[in-house]
Each structure stands twice: as C-alpha cells, then as structure tokens.
N, C-alpha and C positions, 0 to 999 in steps of 0.2 A: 504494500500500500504506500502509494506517494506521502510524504509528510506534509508535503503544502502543495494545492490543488490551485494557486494563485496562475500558473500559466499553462496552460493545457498540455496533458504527457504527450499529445499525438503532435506539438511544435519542435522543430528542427531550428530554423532559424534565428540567431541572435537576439536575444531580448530581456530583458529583467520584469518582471511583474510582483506585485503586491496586493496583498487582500485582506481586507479586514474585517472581521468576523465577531460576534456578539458572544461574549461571555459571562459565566456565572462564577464568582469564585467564592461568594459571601460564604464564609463556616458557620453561620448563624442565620438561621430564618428571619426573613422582616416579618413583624406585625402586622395583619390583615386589616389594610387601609379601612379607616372609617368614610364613610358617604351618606350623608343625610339627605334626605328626601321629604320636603316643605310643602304638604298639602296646604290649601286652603284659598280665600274668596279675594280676588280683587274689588276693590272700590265699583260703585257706577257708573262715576266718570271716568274711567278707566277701559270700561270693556268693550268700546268699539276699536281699539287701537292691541287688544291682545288675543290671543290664541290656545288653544289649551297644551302647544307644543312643550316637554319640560325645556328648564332654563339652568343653567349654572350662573346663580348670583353670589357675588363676592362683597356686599356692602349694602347697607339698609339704605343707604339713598339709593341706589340702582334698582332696588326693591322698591320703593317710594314711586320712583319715576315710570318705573313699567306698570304697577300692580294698584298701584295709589296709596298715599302715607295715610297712616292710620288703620289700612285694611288689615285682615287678621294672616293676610300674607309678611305683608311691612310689620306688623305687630310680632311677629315671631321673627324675622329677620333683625330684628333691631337690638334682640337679645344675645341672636348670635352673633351678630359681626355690629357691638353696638358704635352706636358715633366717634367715642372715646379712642378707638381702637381696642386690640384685642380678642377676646371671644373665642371663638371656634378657629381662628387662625386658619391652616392652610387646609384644613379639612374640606372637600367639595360639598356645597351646600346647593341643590338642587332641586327647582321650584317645578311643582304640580298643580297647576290652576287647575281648580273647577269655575267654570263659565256660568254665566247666569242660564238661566233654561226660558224665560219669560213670565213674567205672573207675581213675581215672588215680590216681596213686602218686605221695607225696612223700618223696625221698630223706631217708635218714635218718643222721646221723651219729654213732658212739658213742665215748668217751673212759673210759678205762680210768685209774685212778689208782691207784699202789700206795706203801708207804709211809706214814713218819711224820714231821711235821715238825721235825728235830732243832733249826730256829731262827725267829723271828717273820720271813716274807718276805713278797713283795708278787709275787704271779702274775699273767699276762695272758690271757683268752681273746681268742685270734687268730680272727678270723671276716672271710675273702676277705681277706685282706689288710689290715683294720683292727680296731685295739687300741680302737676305741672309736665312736662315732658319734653327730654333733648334741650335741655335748657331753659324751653319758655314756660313760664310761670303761667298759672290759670287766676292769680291775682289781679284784684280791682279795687280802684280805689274810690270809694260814696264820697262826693262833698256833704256835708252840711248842708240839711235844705232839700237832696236830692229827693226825686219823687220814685215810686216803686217801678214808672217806667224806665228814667234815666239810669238809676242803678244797673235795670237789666241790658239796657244799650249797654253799657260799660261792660257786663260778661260775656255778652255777646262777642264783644272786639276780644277779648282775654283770649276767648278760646276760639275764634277764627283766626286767630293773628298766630296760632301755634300750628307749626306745617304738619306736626306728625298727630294731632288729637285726631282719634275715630269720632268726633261727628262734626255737621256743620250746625249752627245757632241762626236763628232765627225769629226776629220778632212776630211773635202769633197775632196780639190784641195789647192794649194797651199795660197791660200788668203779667203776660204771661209770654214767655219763649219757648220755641220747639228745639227741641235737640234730636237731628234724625242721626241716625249710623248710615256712614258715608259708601254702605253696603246692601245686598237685602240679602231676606234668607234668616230662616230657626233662629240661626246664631247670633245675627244680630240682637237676639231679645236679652244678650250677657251685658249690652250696654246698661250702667246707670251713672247716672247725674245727680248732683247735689250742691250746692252750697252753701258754704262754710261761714259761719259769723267770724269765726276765731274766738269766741269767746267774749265777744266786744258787744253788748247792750246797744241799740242804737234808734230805736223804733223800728228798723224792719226784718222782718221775717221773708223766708220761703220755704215752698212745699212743693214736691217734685212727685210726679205720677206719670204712666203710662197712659199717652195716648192713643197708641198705636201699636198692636203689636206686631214683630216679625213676622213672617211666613214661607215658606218654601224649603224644601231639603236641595243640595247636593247629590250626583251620583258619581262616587271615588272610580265604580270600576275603571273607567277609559284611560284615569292616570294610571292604574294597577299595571293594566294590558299591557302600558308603555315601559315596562320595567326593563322589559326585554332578555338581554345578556348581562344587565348591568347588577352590581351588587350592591344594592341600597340596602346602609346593617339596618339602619334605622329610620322608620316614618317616623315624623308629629302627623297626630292626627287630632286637626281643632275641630272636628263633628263630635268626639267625645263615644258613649257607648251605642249610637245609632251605629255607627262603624264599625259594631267589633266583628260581626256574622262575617262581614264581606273580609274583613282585614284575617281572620279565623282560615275562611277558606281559602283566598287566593295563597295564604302564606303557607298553610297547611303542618300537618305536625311529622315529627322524626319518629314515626312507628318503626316499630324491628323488621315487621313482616310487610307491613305497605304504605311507608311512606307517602306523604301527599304534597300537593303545591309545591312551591320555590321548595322543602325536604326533597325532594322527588331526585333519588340516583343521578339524575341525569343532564339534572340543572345545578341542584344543594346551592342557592345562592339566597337561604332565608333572610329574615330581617326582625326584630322586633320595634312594634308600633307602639309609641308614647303618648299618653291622654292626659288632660289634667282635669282634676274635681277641686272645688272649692270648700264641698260636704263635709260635715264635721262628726256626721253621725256616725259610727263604727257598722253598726246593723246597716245601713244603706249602702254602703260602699261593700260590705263582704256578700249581697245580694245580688252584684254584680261580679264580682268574680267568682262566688261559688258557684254562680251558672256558669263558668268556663272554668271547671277545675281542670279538662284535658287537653286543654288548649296551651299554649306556649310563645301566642302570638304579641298580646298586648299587655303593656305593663303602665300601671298607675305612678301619674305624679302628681303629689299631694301637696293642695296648700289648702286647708281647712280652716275657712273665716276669712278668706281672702276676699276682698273686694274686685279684685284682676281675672283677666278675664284667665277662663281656664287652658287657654293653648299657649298660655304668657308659662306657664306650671310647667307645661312640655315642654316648650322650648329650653326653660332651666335646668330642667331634667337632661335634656339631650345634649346641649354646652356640654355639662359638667359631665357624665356618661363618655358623650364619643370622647373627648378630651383626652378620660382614665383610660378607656381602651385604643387608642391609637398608641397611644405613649408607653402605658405599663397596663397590659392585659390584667395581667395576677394579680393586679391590687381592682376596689371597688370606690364607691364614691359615697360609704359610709363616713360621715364626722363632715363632708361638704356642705355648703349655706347656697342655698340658692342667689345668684346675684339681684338676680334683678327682678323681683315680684312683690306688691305692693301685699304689706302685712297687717295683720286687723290692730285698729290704734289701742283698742285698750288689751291687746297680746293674748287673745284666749281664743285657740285654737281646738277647744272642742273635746273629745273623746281620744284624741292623740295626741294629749298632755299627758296623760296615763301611760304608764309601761307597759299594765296589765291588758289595755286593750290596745298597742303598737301589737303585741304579740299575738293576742288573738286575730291581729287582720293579718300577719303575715301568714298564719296559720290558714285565711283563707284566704290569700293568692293575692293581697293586697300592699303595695309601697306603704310605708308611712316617715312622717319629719317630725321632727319637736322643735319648739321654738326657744331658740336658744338668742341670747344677744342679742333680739331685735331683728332674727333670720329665721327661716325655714330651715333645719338642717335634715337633710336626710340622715336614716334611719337602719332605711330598710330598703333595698330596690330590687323586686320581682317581677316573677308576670303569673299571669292567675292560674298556674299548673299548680295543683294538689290532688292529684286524684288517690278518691279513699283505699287506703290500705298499703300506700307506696312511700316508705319511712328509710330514710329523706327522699323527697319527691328529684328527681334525676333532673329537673329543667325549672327547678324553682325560681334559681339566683339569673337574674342575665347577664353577671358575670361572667357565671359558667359554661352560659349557650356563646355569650360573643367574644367573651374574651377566651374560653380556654377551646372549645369545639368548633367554633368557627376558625380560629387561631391554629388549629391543628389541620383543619380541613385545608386554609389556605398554602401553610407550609407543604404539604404533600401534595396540593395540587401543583406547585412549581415545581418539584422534586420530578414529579412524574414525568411534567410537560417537559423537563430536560433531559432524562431519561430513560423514559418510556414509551411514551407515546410515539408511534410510527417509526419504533424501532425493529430490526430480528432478534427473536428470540432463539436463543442458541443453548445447549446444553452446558450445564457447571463445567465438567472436564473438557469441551472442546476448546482447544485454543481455535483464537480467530486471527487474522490479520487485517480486517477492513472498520469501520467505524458507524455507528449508528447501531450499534447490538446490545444487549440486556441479557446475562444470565439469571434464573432467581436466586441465586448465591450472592451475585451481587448486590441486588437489588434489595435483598436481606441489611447487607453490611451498609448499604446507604442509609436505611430505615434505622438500622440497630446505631446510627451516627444522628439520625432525627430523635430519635427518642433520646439522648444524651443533649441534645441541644433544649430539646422543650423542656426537658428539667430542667438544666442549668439558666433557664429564663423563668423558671416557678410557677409553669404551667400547670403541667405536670410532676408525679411523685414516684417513685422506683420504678429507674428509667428500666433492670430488669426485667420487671414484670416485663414490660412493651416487649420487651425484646424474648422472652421467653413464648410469646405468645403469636410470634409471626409466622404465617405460613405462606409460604407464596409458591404459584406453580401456573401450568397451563392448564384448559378445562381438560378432561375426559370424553368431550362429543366435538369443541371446537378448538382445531387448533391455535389459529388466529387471537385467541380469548386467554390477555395474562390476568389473574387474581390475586386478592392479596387480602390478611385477615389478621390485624392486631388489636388490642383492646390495650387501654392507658387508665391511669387514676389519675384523677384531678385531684390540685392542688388544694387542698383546705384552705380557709379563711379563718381567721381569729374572730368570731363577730360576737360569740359569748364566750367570755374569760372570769371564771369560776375561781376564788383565792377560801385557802380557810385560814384563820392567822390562829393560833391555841395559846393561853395567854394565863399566866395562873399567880398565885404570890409564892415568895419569897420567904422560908421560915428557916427559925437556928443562924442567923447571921449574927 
C-alpha cells in the first residue's frame, strides 16, 4: 500500500504533489455540543415580514427586530443572550416560530384611575413582575394637582417609551387605559398590569382588571417536523403542559425493546423540553407529572409566586442547564439562582419553602427551587419519569439523560464514524496491508480506551465493568452487519449527604 496517495501510482513523469487530509487525534472525547431550540409567538406587528422557517439568533435585539421586542420569542431570548452580555454564550440558540393561524385574540388589560394628586409622587407600572426592563424604568412622575386622566397619560409614555415591554398602552376613556399584549393567543392571558403607589398616600388610587381575554392555541408540530438531522438537546416550550402529549411523542422514550421518536436506533438525536409554572401548590404541579411518570421528555422549571411570565422560568432553567452540560456534563445545576426572573416581593414561595414537600414533588417527577437571597435556586432538576416500582427511576435526573447518555452516545458516534462506518471488516489474525478496515479486536481496544476516557471525565464509574462487558462481532445471517454491546454505570451525584457526629461528656479528668 502506497503511504501517500497525494500523486497518483499510475504517474511516471516528474512532479511533486501534496495532500491534505482531515484528522482526528483528540485522546479525549468532546462534550456533546448543546443546541437550544426557542419555541414561541412573534409580536402582530411582526408577522407579515416573518416565516415559520427556524433561525439561528445570536442576541435579543436580532430577536427584537425579527420576532418583535417584548414577544414571548424576544422574552426568552433576552434571558439568554441578555443586553449586558453574557448568557448562553456560544451555545447555538435556535428560533421556532409558531405563526398566527387567524382568529386569535390578544388579552387585554384595563387600569382604572380615580382621583387627584394632593402631592408631587413618583408611581410605578408593574408589568409581570417588573418595574422596569433593559434599563427603562416603568416610572412616572404625578405633579400636584394632577387629575386621574393626566396621571394615566404619564404611564402610558412610561411604558411605550420602553422598547422591550410586552404590551402597548392606550388611552381607553377619560380615567381608564388599555394595556393589550403586543401578541395574541392563550398565552397572552400571562400578561398582568399594575400600578404601584410606592407607598406614597396621594389621593389616587388604581385598579386593574381584565378586559379582554386571550384566545387561540399554537400548533408546535410543523417546528417539531423541522428538526430534521439536527440535535436540538433542548426545547423551551412557553405553551407550558398543552405541549406535553405532542413534545411526549415526537420525542418518544428509550424503551429496551422498542424505542420511539428522536430514541428510535436510527436517529437517537433526543432532547428534553423545558416549561415553566409559576404554581405554588405541590398537589397541582405532581398532577401533572404523575400523569407522565413514563415519559422522559419534559422537565419542570419552577418559580412559584412569581409574577413573570412562565417561559421567562424556562429560559432560566435552560441558560443555567445547557451552560453545566456543555462545559462539565458530570456536574448539575443544583445550588444555581436563576438570573433573571422576577420574584414575589414579600418572598413566599409556596409549598417549596418546605423540604418535606421539594421531596415529595421530586418523588413525582417534579423540579423544585427555594428561595434563597432574594433568588430562585434550584433544587432539584428532573423530568417527570417515575414509573411505579422502578427504585431509582433510570431517566429521573436530566443530568443523566444529557449529560452522561447523551455524552456517551455522542462520543461513540465519532469513534465509529472514524472507524467504522464504511469500513472492511476483516478477521482479528488477518494481517492486512490497505487502509479503511476494522477488526473487532480492535474495535474492542478502541472502546476499552472510550471507556477509560468517560471515567476519567466523571461520566462514568468502573471503566472495567464497560470493558468487561463488550462484545463485538459480525451478524450470523448478515455479513455486511458489525455489532456491538456494552453496558456503563453512571457516575453518582452527591445530592443527599447524610453526616452523624456522636458527641458525649467527658468524666475522671
């Protein structure tokens, strides 16, 4: 066999040639690139100029300018790639419009003001839980004198005048404003409005209600379809649990015997899907995932008492998530604080203030955070797999599915495509002289060198075992068909740490 193929053996005539050629030399597997995938609704001013084609957006203004600022598209983009810089960094953040479909309704909110301002104060429009956004403040300032119309002109500019607020302001009638979401659709109905005296007496008051509510659902499949080849680890999904059936099946589960969806041999390019709840109830939130104890697909991000809207929850969840697993698979995003999510002012977060019921919701297939410092921290991050009688449930942690099984998936599939794939197979003792061949002797010693490398990255646990467990050959009916069969233990997690200290007195001294 020629050693370099740079100038053809069948040339006689004088010539030098050169060739260069793609190689692999890493002794260590990379980590199974993160790629998020960014459902959700553009603006109305927006959707005569967009497409339901996905997009790769690198910054919440590009988001802004395609999708519309404040839409629950820009809302979630602005967490991961916020204004400041930072966020998700180089990670590929990849948008999925759903289009309006025609018909649908955006929730409308009205504030009523009555009253005259006995003294010069400074008011705040509350909108989801924040007094201001990307810098512009939702402050206004009453003179003296002012009447309950003038006031409301003054919030009106507060919150037009901020590029990224989700709604626009609107004088209704002499004393009252409409605040529509700059969207339509269900989800618009997450919008609420308020404002704030600050605590300041002044003669006037307001009172905020529903005029109008949303209407219309989203249909995800057509983004789903688009998935294609591509490996999205992770959806946000801002529909919340209307989503989960369709997210359940396209994704489908890692059964032994019949794999389904993105599991499926053939593809294995799963994901898990991120929702967020603002529910504080324990019983409500474990009603939704005990209905999907055998599912593996979606996983809960908790902010309970939050004002913010719930796909502000995912996005947080997802930052901080792809973040750990792009970087350091083996570790988890337990003792993290959500950045950027608007938290309940007087800090009571519900039924996951208790330890005893964080436990009972993980127990059914539920995240949970406690509010520590003034943040959200997680706790706990799952997805709603506990099916009865399965002690530890095999696909609880999404640790474990993306960071060590996906992680191990990815590593082997380079291994192989370098290889194996569209190689001959030839017999352990044949020697060969030509290149592109696989014995499964060797193909053993490569595996039995993978399994030393995912330990020594804290994937994986006795890299042994792996290696005791490999078998590899060609079929028995087809020759063309190499196989291969090892089994690995995942790394543990320290996530309960159990001390006893024995402590007694002291006598006879």
């Amino acid at each position: 066999m020629a050693i370099s193929s740079a100038v053809g053996q069948e040339r006689i005539s004088r010539i030098v040639g050169y060739k260069l050629t793609k190689g692999f030399f890493q002794e260590s597997s990379p980590n199974l690139p993160q790629r998020i995938a960014v459902f959700g609704e553009a603006n109305v001013a927006n959707q005569a100029s967009i497409d339901d084609t996905p997009r790769e957006i690198t910054s919440a203004a590009e988001a802004g300018d395609l999708y519309g600022y404040g839409s629950p598209i820009h809302s979630q983009m602005r967490i991961l790639r916020p204004p400041s810089g930072g966020g998700i960094g180089g990670i590929p953040t990849i948008v999925y419009p759903q289009l309006d479909t025609g018909g649908e309704i955006a929730a409308v909110l009205q504030v009523t003001s009555t009253g005259t301002a006995t003294k010069t104060v400074t008011h705040t429009v509350v909108i989801n839980g924040r007094r201001g956004i990307d810098s512009a403040l939702y402050d206004f300032v009453v003179p003296e004198g002012s009447t309950d119309s003038a006031a409301l002109s003054l919030a009106i500019d507060a919150v037009n005048n901020a590029l990224s607020t989700p709604v626009i302001a609107v004088s209704s009638g002499p004393t009252t404003t409409d605040f529509t979401a700059k969207w339509v659709g269900v989800t618009s109905n997450e919008v609420t409005v308020e404002i704030d005296t600050n605590g300041e007496p002044s003669g006037m008051t307001y009172v905020s209600a529903v005029l109008t509510a949303g209407a219309g659902d989203k249909d995800i499949q057509n983004s789903l379809d688009q998935f294609g080849s591509d490996w999205n680890t992770i959806v946000l999904n801002p529909y919340g649990e209307a989503k989960h059936a369709v997210l359940n099946t396209f994704n489908g589960i890692p059964d032994p015997d019949l794999p389904t969806g993105r599991y499926t041999g053939i593809v294995f390019k799963p994901f898990i899907a991120l929702w967020g709840s603002i529910e504080q109830d324990k019983d409500t939130l474990a009603a939704i995932t005990d209905a999907q104890k055998t599912e593996v697909t979606n996983v809960l991000c908790p902010a309970p008492n939050s004002a913010g809207f719930t796909w502000e929850a995912a996005a947080n969840g997802g930052l901080l998530f792809a973040r750990i697993m792009q970087d350091t698979p083996h570790l988890d995003i337990n003792g993290k604080a959500y950045p950027d999510m608007p938290v309940p002012v007087d800090g009571l977060i519900g039924d996951m203030a208790d330890y005893e019921n964080r436990d009972f919701l993980v127990k059914k297939g539920s995240s949970t955070v406690d509010f520590i410092a003034g943040k959200y921290v997680v706790q706990d991050f799952v997805t709603t797999y506990h099916p009865d009688g399965e002690t530890p449930p095999q696909f609880r942690y999404a640790r474990n599915l993306i960071g060590i099984d996906f992680n191990v998936r990815y590593g082997y599939l380079l291994l192989e495509a370098i290889n194996v794939v569209d190689h001959a197979i030839v017999e352990d003792l044949q020697p060969v002289s030509v290149g592109n061949t696989i014995k499964p002797k060797q193909w053993i010693q490569i595996l039995n060198n993978y399994s030393d490398d995912l330990a020594s990255r804290g994937l994986i646990v006795d890299s042994d075992f792996m290696k005791d467990s490999l078998d590899v050959g060609t079929s028995e009916t087809n020759p063309d068909r190499f196989e291969s069969f090892f089994s690995y233990k995942r790394s543990p997690y320290a996530r309960v740490i159990s001390t006893t200290a024995q402590a007694g007195f002291a006598f006879g001294l």
